[in-house]
ZALUMKE-669218 format. One record per residue: residue number from 0; residue in one letter; x, y, z of N, C-alpha, C, O in turn. Coordinates in steps of 0.02 Angstrom, whole numbers, plus 50000, padded with zeros to 5 digits. Layout:
   num   residuo    n_xx    n_yy    n_zz   ca_xx   ca_yy   ca_zz    c_xx    c_yy    c_zz    o_xx    o_yy    o_zz
   NUM         A       X       Y       Z       X       Y       Z       X       Y       Z       X       Y       Z
...
***
This chain:
   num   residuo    n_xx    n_yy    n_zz   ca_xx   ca_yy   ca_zz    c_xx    c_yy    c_zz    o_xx    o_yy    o_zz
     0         X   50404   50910   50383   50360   50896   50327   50398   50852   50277   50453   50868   50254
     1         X   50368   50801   50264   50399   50741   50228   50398   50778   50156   50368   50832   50155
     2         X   50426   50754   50098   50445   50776   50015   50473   50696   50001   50484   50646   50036
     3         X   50478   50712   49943   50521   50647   49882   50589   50653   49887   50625   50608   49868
     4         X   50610   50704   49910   50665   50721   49922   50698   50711   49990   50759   50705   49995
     5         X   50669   50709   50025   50683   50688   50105   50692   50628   50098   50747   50604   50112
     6         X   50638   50586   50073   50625   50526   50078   50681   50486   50056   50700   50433   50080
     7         X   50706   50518   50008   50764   50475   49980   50816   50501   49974   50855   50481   49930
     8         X   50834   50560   50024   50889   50544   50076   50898   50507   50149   50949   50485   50176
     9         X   50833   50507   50171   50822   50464   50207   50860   50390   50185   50899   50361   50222
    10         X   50842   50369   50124   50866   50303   50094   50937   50296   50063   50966   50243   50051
    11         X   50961   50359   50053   51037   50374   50026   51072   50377   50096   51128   50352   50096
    12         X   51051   50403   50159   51080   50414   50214   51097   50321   50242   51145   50296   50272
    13         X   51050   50299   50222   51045   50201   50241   51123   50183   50218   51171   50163   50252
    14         X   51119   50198   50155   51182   50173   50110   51255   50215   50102   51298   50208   50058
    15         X   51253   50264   50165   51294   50308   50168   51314   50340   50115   51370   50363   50119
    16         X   51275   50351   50050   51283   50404   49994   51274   50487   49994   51253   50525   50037
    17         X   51293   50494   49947   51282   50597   49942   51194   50593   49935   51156   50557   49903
    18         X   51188   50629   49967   51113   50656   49969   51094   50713   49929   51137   50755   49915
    19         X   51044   50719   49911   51033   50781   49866   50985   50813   49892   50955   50800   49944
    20         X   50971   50891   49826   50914   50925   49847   50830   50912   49827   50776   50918   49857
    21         X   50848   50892   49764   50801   50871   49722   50818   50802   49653   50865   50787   49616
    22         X   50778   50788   49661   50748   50721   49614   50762   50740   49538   50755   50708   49486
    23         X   50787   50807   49553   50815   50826   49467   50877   50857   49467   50891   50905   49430
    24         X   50919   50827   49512   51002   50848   49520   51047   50812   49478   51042   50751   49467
    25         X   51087   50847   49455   51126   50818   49389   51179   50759   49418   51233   50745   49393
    26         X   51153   50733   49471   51184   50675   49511   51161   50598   49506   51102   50579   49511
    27         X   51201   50567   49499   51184   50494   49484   51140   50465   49542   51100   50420   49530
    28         X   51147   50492   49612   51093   50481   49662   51005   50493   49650   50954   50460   49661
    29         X   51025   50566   49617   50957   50587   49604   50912   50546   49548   50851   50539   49547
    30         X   50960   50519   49504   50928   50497   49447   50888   50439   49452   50833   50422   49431
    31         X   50955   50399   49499   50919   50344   49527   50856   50337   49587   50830   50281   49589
    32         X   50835   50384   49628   50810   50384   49672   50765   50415   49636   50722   50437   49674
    33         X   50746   50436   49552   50705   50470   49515   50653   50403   49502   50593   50394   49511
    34         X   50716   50357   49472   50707   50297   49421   50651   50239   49474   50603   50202   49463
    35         X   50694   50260   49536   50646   50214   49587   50598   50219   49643   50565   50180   49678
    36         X   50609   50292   49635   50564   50315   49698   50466   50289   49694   50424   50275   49737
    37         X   50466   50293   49630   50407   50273   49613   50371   50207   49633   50322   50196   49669
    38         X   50403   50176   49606   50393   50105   49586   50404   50081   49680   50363   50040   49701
    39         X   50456   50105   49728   50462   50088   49789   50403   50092   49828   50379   50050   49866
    40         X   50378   50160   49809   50313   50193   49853   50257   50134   49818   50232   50087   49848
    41         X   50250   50145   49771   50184   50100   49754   50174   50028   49788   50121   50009   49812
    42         X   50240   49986   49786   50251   49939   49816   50253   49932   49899   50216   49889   49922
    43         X   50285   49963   49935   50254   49983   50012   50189   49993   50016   50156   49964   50059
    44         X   50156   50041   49966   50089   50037   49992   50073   49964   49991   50064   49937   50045
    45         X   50068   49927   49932   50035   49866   49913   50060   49822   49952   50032   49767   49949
    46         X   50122   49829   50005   50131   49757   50046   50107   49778   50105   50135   49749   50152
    47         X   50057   49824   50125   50027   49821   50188   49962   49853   50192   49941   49890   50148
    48         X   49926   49838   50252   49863   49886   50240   49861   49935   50272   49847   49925   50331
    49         X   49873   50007   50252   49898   50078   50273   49839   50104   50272   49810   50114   50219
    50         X   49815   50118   50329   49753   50184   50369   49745   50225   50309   49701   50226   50266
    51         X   49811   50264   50320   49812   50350   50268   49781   50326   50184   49751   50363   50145
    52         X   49798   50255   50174   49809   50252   50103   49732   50207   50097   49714   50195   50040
    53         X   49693   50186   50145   49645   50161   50128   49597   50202   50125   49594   50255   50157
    54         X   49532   50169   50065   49467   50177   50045   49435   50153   49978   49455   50124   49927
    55         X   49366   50182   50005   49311   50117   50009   49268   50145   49948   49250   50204   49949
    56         X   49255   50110   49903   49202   50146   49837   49146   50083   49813   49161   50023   49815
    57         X   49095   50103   49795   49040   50083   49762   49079   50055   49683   49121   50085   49649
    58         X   49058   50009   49674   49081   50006   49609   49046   50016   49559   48984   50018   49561
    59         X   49094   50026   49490   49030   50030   49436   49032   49972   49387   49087   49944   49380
    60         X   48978   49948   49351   48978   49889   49303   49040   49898   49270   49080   49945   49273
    61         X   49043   49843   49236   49075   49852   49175   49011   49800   49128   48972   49759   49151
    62         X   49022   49822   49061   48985   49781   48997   48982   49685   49003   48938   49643   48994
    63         X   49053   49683   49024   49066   49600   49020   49018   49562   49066   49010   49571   49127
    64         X   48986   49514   49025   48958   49450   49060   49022   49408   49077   49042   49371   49032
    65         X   49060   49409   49137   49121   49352   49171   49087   49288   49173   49032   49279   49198
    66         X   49129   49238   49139   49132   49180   49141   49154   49156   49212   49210   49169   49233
    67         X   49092   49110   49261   49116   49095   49307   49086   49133   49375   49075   49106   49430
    68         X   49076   49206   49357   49038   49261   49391   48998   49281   49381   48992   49296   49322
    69         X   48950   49294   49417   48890   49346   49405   48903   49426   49392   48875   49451   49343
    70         X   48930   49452   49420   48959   49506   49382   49043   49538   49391   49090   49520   49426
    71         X   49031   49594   49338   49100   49616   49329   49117   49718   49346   49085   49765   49321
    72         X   49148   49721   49373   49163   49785   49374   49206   49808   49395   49243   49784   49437
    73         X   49213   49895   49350   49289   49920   49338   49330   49930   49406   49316   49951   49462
    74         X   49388   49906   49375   49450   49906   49439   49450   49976   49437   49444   50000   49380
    75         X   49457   50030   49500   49463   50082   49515   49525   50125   49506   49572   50113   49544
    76         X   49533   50177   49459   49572   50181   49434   49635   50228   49482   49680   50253   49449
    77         X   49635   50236   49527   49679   50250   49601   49699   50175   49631   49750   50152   49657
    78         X   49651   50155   49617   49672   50080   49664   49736   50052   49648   49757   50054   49590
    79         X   49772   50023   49700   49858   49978   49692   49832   49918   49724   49846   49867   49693
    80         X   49793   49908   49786   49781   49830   49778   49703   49828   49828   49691   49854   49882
    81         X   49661   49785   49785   49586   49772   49808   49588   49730   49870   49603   49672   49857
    82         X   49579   49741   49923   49591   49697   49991   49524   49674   49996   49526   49613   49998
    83         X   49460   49695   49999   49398   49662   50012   49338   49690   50000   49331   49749   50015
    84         X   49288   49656   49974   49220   49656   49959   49188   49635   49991   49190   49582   50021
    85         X   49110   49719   49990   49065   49685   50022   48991   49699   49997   48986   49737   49948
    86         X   48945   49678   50020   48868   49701   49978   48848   49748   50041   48792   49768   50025
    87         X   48864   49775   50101   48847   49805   50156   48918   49821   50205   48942   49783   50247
    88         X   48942   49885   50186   49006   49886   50252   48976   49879   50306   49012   49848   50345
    89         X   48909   49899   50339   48907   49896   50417   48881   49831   50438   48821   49817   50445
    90         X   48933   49791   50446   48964   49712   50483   48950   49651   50431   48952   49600   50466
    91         X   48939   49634   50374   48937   49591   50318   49015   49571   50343   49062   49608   50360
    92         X   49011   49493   50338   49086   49478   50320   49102   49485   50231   49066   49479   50182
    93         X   49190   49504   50242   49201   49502   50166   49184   49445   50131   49172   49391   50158
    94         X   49183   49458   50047   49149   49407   50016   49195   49375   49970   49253   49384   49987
    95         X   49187   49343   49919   49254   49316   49870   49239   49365   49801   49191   49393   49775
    96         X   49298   49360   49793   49311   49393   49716   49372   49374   49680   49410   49331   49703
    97         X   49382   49398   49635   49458   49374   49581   49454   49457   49542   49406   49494   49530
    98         X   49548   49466   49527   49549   49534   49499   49558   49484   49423   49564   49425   49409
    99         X   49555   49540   49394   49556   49483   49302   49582   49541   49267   49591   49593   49298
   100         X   49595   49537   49208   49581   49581   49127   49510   49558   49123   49476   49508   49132
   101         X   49504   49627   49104   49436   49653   49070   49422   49606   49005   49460   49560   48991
   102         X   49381   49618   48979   49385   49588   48910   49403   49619   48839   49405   49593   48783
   103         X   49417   49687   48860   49452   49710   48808   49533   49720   48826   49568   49757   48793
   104         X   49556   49686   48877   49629   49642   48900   49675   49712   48898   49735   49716   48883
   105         X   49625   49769   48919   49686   49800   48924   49675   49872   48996   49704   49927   49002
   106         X   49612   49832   49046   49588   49846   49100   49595   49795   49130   49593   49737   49108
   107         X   49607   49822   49219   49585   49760   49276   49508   49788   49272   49481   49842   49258
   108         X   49480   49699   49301   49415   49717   49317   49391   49656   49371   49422   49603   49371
   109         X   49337   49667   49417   49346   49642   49485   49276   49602   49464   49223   49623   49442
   110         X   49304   49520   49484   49238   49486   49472   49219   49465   49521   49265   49444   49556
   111         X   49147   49459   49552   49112   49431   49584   49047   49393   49591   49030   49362   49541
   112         X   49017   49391   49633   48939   49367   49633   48899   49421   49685   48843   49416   49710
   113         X   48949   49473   49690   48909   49510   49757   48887   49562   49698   48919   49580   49648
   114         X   48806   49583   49728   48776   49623   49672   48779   49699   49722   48770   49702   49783
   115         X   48794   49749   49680   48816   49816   49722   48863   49814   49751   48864   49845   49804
   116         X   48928   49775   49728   48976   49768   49788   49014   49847   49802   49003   49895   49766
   117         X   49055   49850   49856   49092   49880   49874   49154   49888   49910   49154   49866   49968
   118         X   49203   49911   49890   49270   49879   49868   49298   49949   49915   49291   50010   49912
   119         X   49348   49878   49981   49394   49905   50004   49475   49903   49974   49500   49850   49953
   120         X   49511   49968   49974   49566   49946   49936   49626   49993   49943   49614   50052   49959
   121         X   49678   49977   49933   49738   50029   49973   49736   50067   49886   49738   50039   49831
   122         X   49732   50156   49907   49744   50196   49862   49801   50217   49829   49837   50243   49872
   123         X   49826   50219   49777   49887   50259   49757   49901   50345   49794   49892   50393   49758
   124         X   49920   50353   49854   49929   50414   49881   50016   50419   49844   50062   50380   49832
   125         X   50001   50495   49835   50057   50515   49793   50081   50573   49851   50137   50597   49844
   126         X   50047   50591   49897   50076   50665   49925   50097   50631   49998   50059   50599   50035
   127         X   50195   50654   50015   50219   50616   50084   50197   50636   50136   50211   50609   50190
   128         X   50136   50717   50127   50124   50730   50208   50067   50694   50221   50048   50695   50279
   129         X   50038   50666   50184   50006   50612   50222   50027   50535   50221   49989   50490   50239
   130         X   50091   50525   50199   50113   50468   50240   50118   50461   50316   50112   50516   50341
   131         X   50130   50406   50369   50143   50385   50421   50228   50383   50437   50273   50370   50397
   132         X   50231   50394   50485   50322   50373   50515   50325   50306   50490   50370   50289   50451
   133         X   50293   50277   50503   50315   50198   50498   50321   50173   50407   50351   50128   50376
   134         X   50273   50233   50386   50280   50219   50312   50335   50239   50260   50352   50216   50206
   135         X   50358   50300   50305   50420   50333   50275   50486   50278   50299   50533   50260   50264
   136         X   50475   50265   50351   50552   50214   50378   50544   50153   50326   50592   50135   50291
   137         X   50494   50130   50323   50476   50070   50258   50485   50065   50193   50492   50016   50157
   138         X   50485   50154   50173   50494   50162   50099   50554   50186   50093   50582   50182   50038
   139         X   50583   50215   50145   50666   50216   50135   50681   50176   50148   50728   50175   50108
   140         X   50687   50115   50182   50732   50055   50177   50708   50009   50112   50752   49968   50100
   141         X   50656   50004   50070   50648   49975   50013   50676   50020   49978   50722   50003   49941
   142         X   50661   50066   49980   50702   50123   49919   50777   50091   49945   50806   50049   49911
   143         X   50791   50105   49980   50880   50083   49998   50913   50019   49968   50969   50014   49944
   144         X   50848   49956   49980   50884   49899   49934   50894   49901   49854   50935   49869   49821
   145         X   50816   49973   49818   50837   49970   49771   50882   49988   49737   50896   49968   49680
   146         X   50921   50045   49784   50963   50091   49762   51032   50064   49776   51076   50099   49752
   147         X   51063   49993   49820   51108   49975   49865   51149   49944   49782   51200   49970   49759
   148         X   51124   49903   49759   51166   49874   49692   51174   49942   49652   51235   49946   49650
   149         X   51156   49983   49627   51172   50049   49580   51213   50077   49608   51267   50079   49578
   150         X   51207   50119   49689   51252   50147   49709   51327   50107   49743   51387   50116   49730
   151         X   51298   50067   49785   51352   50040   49827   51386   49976   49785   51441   49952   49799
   152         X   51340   49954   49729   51379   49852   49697   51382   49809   49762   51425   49765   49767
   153         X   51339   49821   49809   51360   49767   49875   51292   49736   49894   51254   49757   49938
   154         X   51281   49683   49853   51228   49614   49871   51198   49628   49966   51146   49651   49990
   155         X   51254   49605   49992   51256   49619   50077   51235   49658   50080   51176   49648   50093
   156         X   51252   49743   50071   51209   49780   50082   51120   49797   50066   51076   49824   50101
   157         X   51120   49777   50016   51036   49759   49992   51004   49718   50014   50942   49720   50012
   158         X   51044   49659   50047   51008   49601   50094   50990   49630   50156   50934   49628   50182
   159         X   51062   49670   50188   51022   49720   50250   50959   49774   50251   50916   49783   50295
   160         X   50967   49799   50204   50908   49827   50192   50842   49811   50168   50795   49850   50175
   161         X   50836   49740   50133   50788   49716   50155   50754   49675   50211   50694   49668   50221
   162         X   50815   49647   50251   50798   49643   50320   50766   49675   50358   50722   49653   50396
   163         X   50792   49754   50351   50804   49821   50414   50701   49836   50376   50654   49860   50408
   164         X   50701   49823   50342   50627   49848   50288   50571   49774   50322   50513   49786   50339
   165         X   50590   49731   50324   50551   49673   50333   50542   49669   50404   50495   49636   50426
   166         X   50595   49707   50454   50581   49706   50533   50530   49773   50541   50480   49766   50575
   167         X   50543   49838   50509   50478   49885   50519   50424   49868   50492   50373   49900   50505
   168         X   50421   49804   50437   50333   49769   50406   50311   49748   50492   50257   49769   50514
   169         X   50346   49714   50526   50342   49671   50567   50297   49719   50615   50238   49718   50629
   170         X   50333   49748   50628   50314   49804   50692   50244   49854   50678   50197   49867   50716
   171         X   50258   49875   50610   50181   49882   50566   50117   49862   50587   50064   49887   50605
   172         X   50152   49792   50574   50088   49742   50580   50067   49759   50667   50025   49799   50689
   173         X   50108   49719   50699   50088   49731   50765   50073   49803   50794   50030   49799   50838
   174         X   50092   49857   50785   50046   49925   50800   49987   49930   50768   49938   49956   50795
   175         X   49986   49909   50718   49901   49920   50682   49876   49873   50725   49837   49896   50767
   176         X   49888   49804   50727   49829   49776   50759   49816   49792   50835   49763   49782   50864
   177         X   49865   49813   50859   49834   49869   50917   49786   49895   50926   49743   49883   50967
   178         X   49790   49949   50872   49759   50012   50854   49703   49961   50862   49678   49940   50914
   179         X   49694   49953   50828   49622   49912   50768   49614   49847   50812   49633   49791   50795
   180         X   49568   49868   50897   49537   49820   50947   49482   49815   50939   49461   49871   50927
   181         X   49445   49781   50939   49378   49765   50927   49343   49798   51009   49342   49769   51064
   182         X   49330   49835   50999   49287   49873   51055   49227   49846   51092   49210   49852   51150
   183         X   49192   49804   51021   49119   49784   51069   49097   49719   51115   49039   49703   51127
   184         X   49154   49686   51136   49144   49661   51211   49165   49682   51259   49135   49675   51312
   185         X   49226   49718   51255   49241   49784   51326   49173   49812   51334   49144   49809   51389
   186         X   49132   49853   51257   49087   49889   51281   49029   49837   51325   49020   49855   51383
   187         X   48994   49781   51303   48973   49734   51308   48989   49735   51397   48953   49763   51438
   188         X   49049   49700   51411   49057   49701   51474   49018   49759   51521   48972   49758   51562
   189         X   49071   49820   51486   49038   49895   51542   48967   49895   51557   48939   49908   51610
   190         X   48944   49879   51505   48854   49889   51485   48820   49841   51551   48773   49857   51588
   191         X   48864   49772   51551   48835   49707   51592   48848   49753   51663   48799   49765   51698
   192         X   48908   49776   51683   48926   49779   51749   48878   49867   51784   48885   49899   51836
   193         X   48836   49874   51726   48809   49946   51754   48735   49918   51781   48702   49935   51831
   194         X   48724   49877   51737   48654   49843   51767   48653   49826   51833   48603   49800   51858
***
């Protein structure tokens, strides 16, 4: 069972440092892996599109007439990054939009021309047992580059670890699009060859 604490020994183990128990150990590891654990996770989610961490909401207005758009509405307040809009999930291609400030400049808010849209978008998941393997190896090696100048002072080492982090994006990518085959001309086929 994955924790915050695993996770970033997982990422202290990268950089051959002392590992701890918890994220509140009177240790300069912990503090740092306090300072960054956050900001790491949010960012892994947002550089890929993660199964566990996606979903899909109706949006609601916002007040603003958008200059440029037909309408405006509130950025979702879980949301880390809006991947696509649609006026119909079952088969509509996605549509265009722009994320903005609100007009009281101190909200995102999602402009479009699609009326009722509905907004696919990777969630802020905060709990690691529903992260993926591939997501934990990803967020400890970014956690690792952040932590490689604080703990270790070695450039090289933070360059490897963003390497070692940029070859599991890689592999990411290519298992999801595995996963994620478009089924309906296999089915198509079967259907032809039963006739």
């Amino acid at each position: 069972m994955a924790s915050e604490a695993s996770i970033c020994n997982l990422a202290l183990s990268h950089l051959g440092a002392y590992t701890i128990s918890s994220l509140n150990d009177p240790t300069q590891e912990a503090r740092k892996c306090k300072l960054y654990y956050e900001v790491a996770r949010d960012y892994v989610l947002r550089d890929f599109s993660w199964g566990f961490a996606e979903k899909r909401a109706a949006l609601a207005l916002n007040g603003d007439t958008p200059t440029g758009y037909d309408y405006s509405y509130q950025y979702p307040v879980d949301c880390l990054k809006a991947r696509e809009i649609y006026n119909d999930i079952s088969g509509s291609e996605p549509l265009d939009f722009t994320v903005n400030s609100a007009e009281n400049l101190t909200d995102k808010a999602i402009l479009t021309d699609v009326e009722e849209a509905i907004l696919i978008y990777t969630a802020k998941v905060t709990v690691p047992d529903v992260f993926d393997a591939s997501f934990i190896m990803m967020l400890s090696y970014y956690l690792a580059s952040l932590l490689a100048i604080p703990l270790t002072k070695s450039q090289a080492t933070q360059q490897v670890m963003l390497q070692v982090y940029s070859a599991y994006k890689s592999r990411s990518e290519t298992a999801s699009a595995q996963e994620n085959v478009d089924t309906s001309e296999v089915d198509n086929a079967f259907l032809k060859a039963r006739d």
